[in-house]
LUMVEX-661514 format. One record per residue (C-alpha): residue number from 0; residue in three letters; x, y, z. Coordinates in steps of 0.25 Angstrom, whole numbers. Example, Ala and Ser with C-alpha at 12.3 -4.5 7.8 and 13.67 -1.06 7.14 Angstrom:
2
i,aa,X,Y,Z
0,ala,49,-18,31
1,ser,55,-4,29
This chain:
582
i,aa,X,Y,Z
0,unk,346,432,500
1,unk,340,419,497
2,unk,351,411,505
3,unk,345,400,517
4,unk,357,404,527
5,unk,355,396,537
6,unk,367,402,544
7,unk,369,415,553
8,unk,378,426,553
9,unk,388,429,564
10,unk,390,443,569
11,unk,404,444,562
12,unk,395,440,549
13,unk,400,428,545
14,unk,392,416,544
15,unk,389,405,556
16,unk,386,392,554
17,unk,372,387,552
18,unk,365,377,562
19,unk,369,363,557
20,unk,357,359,547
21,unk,354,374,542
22,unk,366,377,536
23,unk,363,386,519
24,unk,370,374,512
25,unk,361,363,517
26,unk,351,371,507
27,unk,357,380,499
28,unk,355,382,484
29,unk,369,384,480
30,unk,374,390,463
31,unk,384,384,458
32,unk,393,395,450
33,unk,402,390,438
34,unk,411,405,440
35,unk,415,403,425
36,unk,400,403,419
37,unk,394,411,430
38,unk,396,425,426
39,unk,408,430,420
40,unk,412,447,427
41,unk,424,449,417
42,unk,418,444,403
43,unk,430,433,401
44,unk,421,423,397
45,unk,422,415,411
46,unk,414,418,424
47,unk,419,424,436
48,unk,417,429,450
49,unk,414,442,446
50,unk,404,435,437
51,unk,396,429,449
52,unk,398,440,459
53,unk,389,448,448
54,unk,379,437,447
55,unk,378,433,461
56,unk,365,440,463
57,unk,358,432,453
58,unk,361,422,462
59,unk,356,425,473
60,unk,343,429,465
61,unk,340,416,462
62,unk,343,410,477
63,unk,356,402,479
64,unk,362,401,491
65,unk,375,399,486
66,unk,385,397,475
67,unk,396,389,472
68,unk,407,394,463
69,unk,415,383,455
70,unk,430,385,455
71,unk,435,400,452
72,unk,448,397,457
73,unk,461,397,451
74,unk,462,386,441
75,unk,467,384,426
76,unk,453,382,421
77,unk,455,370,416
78,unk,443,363,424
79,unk,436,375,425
80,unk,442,378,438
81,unk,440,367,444
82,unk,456,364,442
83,unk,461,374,453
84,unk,474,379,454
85,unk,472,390,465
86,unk,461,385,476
87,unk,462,400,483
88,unk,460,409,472
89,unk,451,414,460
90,unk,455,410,447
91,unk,457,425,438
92,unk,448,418,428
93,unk,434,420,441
94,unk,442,432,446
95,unk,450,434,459
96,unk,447,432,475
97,unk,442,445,476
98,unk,432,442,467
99,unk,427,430,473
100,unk,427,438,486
101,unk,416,448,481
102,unk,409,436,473
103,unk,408,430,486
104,unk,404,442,495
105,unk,394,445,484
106,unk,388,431,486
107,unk,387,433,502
108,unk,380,446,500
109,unk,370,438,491
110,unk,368,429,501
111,unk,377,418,494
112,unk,385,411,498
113,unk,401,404,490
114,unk,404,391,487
115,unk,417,389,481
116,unk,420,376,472
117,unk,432,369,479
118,unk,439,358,470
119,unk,449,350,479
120,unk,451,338,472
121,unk,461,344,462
122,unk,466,357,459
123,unk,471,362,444
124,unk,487,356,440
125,unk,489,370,439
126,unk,489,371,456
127,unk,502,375,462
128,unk,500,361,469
129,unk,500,354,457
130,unk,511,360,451
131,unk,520,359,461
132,unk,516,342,462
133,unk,520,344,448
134,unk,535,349,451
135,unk,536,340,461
136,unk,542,325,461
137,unk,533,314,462
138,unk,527,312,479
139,unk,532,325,481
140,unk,520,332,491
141,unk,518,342,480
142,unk,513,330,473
143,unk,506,324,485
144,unk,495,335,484
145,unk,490,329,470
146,unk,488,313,466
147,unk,501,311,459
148,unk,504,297,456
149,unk,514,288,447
150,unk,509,283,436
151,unk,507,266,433
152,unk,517,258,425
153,unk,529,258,423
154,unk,533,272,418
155,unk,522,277,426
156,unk,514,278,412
157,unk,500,275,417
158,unk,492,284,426
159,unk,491,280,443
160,unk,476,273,441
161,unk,464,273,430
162,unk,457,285,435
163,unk,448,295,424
164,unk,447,309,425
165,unk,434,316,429
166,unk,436,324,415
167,unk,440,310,407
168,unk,453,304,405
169,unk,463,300,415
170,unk,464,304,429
171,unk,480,305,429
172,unk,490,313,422
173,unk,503,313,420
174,unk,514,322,426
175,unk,527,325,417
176,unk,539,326,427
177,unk,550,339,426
178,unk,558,330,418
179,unk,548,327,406
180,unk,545,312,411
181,unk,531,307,415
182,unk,528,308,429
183,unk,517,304,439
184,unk,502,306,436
185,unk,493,315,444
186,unk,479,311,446
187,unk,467,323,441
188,unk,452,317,442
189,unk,449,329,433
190,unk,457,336,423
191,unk,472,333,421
192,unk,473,348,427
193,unk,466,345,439
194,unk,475,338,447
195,unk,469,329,460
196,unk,474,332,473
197,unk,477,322,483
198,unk,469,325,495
199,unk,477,316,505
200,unk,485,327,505
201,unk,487,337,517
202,unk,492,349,511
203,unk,479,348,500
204,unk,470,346,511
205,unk,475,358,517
206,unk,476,367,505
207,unk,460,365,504
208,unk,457,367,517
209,unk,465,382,513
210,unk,457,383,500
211,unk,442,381,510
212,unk,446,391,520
213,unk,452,401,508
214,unk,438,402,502
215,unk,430,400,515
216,unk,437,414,519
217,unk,433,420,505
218,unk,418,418,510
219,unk,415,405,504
220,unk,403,397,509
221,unk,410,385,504
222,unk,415,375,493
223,unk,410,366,484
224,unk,421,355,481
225,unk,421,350,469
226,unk,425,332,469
227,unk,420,335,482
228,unk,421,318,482
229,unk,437,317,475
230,unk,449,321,482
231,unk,453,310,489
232,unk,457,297,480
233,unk,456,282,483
234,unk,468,277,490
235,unk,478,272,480
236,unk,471,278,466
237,unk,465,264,461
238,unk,459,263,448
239,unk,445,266,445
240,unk,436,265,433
241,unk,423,273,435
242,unk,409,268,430
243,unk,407,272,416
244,unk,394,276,422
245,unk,400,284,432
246,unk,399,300,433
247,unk,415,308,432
248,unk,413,313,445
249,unk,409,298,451
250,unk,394,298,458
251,unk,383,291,451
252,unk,387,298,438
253,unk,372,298,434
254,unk,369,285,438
255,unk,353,287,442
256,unk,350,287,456
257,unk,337,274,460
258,unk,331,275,470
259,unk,335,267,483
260,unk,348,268,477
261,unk,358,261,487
262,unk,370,266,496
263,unk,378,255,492
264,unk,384,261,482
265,unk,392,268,492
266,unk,400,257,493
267,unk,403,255,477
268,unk,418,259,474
269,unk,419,272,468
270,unk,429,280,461
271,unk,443,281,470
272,unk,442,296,469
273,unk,427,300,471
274,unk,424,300,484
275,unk,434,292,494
276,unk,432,293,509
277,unk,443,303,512
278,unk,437,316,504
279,unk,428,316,518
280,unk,439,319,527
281,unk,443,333,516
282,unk,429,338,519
283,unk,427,336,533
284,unk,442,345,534
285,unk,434,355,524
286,unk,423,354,532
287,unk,430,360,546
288,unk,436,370,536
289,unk,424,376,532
290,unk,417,373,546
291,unk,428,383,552
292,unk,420,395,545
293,unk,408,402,548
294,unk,395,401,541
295,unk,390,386,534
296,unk,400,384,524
297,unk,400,372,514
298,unk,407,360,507
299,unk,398,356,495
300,unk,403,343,488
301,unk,405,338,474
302,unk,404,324,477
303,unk,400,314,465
304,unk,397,303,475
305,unk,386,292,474
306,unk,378,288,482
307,unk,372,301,489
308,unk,374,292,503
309,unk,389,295,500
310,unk,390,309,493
311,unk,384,312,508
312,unk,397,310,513
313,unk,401,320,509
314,unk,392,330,517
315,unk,394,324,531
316,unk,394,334,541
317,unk,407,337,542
318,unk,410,336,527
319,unk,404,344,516
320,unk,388,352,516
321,unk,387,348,502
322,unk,387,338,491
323,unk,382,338,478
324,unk,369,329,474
325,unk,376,324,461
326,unk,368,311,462
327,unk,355,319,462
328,unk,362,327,449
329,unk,363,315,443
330,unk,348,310,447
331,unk,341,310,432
332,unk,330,317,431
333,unk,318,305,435
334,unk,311,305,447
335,unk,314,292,454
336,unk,330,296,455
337,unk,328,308,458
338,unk,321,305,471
339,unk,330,294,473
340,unk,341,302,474
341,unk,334,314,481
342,unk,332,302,492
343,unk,344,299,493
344,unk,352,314,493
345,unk,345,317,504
346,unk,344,305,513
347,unk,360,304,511
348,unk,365,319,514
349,unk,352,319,526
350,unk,359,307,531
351,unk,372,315,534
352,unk,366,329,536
353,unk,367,337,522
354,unk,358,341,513
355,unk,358,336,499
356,unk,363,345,490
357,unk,357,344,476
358,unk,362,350,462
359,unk,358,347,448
360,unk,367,355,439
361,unk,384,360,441
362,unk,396,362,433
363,unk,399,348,431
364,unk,385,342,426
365,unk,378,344,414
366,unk,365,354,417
367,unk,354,348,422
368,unk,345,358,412
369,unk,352,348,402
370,unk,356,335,412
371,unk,343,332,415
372,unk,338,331,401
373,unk,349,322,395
374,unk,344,308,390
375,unk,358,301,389
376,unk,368,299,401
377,unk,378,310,404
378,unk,388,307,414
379,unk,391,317,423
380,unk,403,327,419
381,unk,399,323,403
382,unk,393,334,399
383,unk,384,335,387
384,unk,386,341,374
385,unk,382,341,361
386,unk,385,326,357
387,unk,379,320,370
388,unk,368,311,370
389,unk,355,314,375
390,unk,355,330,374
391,unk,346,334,384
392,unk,331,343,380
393,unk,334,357,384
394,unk,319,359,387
395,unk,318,346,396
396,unk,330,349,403
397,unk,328,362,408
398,unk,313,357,412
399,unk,322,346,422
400,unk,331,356,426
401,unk,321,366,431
402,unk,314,354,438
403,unk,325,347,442
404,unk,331,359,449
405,unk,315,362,456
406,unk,317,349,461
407,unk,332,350,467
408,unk,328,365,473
409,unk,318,359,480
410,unk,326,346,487
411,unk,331,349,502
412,unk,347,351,503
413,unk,354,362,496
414,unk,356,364,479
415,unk,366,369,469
416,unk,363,374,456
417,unk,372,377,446
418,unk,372,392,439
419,unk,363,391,427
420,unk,352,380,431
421,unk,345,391,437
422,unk,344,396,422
423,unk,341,382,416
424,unk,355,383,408
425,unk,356,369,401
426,unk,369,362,398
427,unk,375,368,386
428,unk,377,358,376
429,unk,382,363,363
430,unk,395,370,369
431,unk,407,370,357
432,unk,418,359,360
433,unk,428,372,358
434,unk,421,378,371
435,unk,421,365,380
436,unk,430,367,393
437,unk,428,355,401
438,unk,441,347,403
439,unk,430,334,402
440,unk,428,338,387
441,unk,442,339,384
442,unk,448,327,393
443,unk,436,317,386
444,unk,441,321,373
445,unk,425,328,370
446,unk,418,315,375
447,unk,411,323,388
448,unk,405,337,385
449,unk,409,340,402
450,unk,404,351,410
451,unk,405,364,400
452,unk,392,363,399
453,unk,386,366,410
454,unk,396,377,412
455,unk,392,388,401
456,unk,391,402,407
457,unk,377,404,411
458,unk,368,415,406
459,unk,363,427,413
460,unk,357,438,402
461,unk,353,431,390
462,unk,355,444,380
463,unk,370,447,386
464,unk,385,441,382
465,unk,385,428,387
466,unk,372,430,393
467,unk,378,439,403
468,unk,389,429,410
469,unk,398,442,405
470,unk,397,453,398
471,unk,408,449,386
472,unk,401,436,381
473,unk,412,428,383
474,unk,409,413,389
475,unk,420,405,393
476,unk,408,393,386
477,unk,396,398,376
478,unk,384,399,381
479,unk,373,393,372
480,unk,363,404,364
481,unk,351,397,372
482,unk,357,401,386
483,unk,350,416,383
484,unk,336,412,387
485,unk,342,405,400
486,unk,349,418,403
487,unk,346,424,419
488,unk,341,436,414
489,unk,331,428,404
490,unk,325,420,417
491,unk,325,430,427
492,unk,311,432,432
493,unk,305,425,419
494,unk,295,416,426
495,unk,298,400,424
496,unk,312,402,420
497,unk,321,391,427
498,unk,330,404,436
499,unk,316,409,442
500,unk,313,393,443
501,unk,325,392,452
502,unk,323,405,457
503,unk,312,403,463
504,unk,314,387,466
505,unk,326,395,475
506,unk,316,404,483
507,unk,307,393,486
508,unk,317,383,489
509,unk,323,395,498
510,unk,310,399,504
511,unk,305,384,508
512,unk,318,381,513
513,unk,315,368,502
514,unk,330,363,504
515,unk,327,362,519
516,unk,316,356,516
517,unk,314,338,517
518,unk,311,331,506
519,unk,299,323,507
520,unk,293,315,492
521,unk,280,315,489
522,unk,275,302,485
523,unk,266,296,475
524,unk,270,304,464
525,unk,272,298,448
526,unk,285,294,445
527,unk,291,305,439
528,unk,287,315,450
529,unk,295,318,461
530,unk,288,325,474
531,unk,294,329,487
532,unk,290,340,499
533,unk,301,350,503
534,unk,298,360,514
535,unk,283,366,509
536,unk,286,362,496
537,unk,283,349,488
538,unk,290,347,475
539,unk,285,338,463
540,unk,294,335,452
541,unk,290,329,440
542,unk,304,323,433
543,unk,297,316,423
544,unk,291,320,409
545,unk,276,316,411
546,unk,266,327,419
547,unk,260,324,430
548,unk,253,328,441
549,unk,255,335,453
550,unk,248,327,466
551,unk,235,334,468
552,unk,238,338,482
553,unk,248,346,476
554,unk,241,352,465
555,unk,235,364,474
556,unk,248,367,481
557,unk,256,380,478
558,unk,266,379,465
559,unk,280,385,470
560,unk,288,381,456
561,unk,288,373,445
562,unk,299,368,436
563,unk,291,371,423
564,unk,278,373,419
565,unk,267,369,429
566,unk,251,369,430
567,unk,250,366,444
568,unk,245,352,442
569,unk,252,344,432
570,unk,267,344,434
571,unk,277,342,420
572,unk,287,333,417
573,unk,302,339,421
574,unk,294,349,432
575,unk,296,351,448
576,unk,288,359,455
577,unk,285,364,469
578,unk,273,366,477
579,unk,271,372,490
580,unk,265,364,501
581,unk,253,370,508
């Protein structure tokens, strides 16, 4: 398989753990799976285990190492499944435990290993947990697992501090007491049905611990967890106005990255639920739990924090393996950022021993087929559609995408792509208001277009029902008419198509142990031209619109891949390519 397992096998067959430094995550290339647009094995509409059991082989015919799930555990659906009311289960509408059971054997025989979204910061108000605070009296301990508070003024009227939801509007709603009366209010950084826990609380603490060690003796390889940087709350619950600049999730919020950018804004006070000090102590006691089990199993962070000096806290050595390059994702697409934040990433997570880990696309964010081509700013959770500015140029974006993605494969740490990217799958624009299921579209009254874009079920045979994510036709969001010539079977073996590009940017990347490798720039190049040596493999990347040359040493050395079209000599605008060294 195409797995770099740095790890051995005991003679009971389970997994020992690596020498510290060779571990598979530290370069892994790791899929993110969205269950529900995946592949769908019962023709509801709506993907499922099954599904991705059957399509697991595709997956490791293009070369991952590893996929991460989002959440197929028992929730209401009302954020998609990230508002969970049973954390040791299978919702019906994925399948059942048996069937992740088989899904996960399946992977392991494929060579590929589990990663299961965790989503700790709040669970759905339809959790036992929560409907028992709910029953119970105000600072009863039912209530104390959840951020219940009494309300300001005099009739308790207005809610405990100013705080916005992620998705738009207040943060706080209101509870209705037995007898009719308004009571107290109870704190949701996301949807009203997504209540936040309160993580200064033991019995929470614990039941997570429970939750890791239920999944880790299903064969899980480890979690994703999602607000990786939320859970714990400033002392007290003080007001806070975010910059109108700001991203939903915190970070930089697309704020461009110079270069020399300064630590000091470490010390610049930021929102009182993103990333307090305390969230440190929850993953170091995560961290012994999943030490306790054979094999290198990991903890991968989805931590909007800026600057990249203190997202690395959060892959100390005894904390998580992981954490998202969001910065890099929201690095636009010029050559002077980009290297300053390439710079940055990896003298930050060197300094404490982790590799970067880099991503363009997910669940969340718009495509970068389509992201990378907008003109007009579009904070992160916005979404586009058909009324927002600056539409981006199919053509120019997927040219970006395909470079942009040569140019990530070939950075040293690990990667994630998200399902789709492989196939050059743009953001789908034009999706019906009817159709629209994010709770952003519906809490901002229509103002933000949020994720259901980059959520269509992907296509996998362009002549069948839904391009073969079932058999039926039925899809839970449509699928644009266009997404036929992006079907798998259309790009398979086809010379040039972006799935052989990543295909093979795979292999090599595999082959030349390119995310082992040391990043080394090679200098004097024109402005819009980023160049760097990895391993036996230098890399030129040409971010801006005008050709150019390639260096004449270079010109003579063995072509490995190209982006786009390439005469050997002159390298296009929007092209990456990577030659062997002799």
């Amino acid at each position: 398989m195409t797995t770099a397992d740095a790890s051995t096998t005991t003679r009971d067959g389970s997994a020992a753990p690596s020498t510290p430094g060779t571990e598979w995550w530290r370069t892994a290339v790791i899929y993110q799976i969205y269950p529900r647009s995946f592949a769908d094995g019962n023709g509801d509409g709506i993907g499922d285990l099954a599904g991705i059991r059957s399509r697991l082989a595709s997956l490791a015919a293009l070369g991952v190492d590893a996929v991460w799930l989002s959440p197929f555990m028992t929730s209401p659906q009302k954020d998609a499944g990230y508002d969970v009311a049973d954390y040791c289960d299978v919702d019906p509408l994925f399948g059942t435990l048996e069937d992740f059971d088989l899904m996960t054997a399946e992977a392991h025989r494929l060579g590929i290993r589990i990663i299961v979204d965790l989503v700790p910061n709040h669970s759905s108000d339809a959790h036992p947990w929560f409907q028992a605070a709910l029953a119970a009296a105000p600072g009863s301990p039912e209530r104390a697992r959840y951020l219940f508070r009494d309300g300001k003024g005099d009739d308790g009227s207005t809610p405990p501090n100013n705080w916005q939801s992620v998705f738009g509007g207040p943060a706080w709603t209101r509870t209705t007491d037995p007898d009719g009366t308004p009571g107290q209010w109870y704190l949701h950084l996301f949807d009203t049905s997504q209540p936040d826990f309160d993580w200064t609380n033991d019995e929470v603490r614990a039941m997570f611990r429970d939750v890791l060690r239920f999944w880790l003796d299903r064969g899980a390889d480890g979690f994703r967890v999602d607000v990786a940087h939320g859970m714990i709350k400033a002392e007290g619950l003080p007001d806070y106005t975010p910059p109108a600049e700001g991203g939903s999730m915190g970070g930089a919020g697309g704020i461009t990255l110079e270069p020399g950018i300064s630590d000091d804004v470490e010390d610049t006070p930021g929102a009182p639920y993103w990333a307090q000090d305390g969230v440190h102590e929850i993953f170091r006691d995560w961290h012994e739990v999943l030490a306790a089990y054979d094999g290198d199993r990991v903890l991968c962070a989805e931590a909007w924090v800026d600057p990249l000096s203190k997202m690395a806290l959060w892959v100390r050595p005894d904390e998580m393996q992981q954490a998202f390059n969001f910065p890099y994702l929201e690095t636009p697409w010029a050559a002077a950022p980009l290297r300053a934040v390439i710079d940055e990433s990896i003298a930050a997570f060197s300094a404490v021993g982790a590799p970067s880990t880099w991503v363009l696309s997910n669940h969340d964010v718009v495509r970068h087929a389509s992201r990378l081509a907008l003109t007009a700013e579009n904070p992160q959770g916005h979404g586009i559609g058909p009324k927002s500015p600056g539409q981006p140029d199919p053509v120019v974006g997927l040219a970006r995408a395909r470079a942009a993605s040569m140019l990530m494969l070939a950075l040293p740490g690990g990667a994630y792509i998200y399902q789709g990217e492989e196939l050059g799958l743009p953001e789908v624009v034009d999706l019906p208001d009817d159709s629209r299921q994010d709770p952003t579209w519906f809490r901002s009254n229509g103002e933000r277009y949020g994720r259901d874009g980059c959520r269509v079920p992907i296509p996998w045979e362009s002549a069948a029902p839904a391009y073969g994510f079932n058999e039926t036709g039925a899809s839970w969001l449509p699928q644009p008419d266009e997404w036929a010539d992006l079907a798998r079977d259309a790009q398979e073996g086809v010379p040039g198509t972006t799935l052989e590009l990543y295909r093979t940017a795979l292999r090599l990347r595999r082959e030349h142990a390119m995310g082992q490798g040391r990043l080394e720039w090679v200098e004097g190049l024109p402005a819009d031209v980023l160049g760097f040596v990895t391993s036996d493999v230098v890399v030129f990347a040409n971010v801006g619109t005008t050709d150019v040359p390639v260096p004449e040493a270079f010109v003579d050395t063995e072509l490995f891949l190209a982006s786009g079209p390439f005469d050997g000599t002159t390298l296009p605008g929007d092209t990456t390519v990577w030659f062997r060294l002799a």
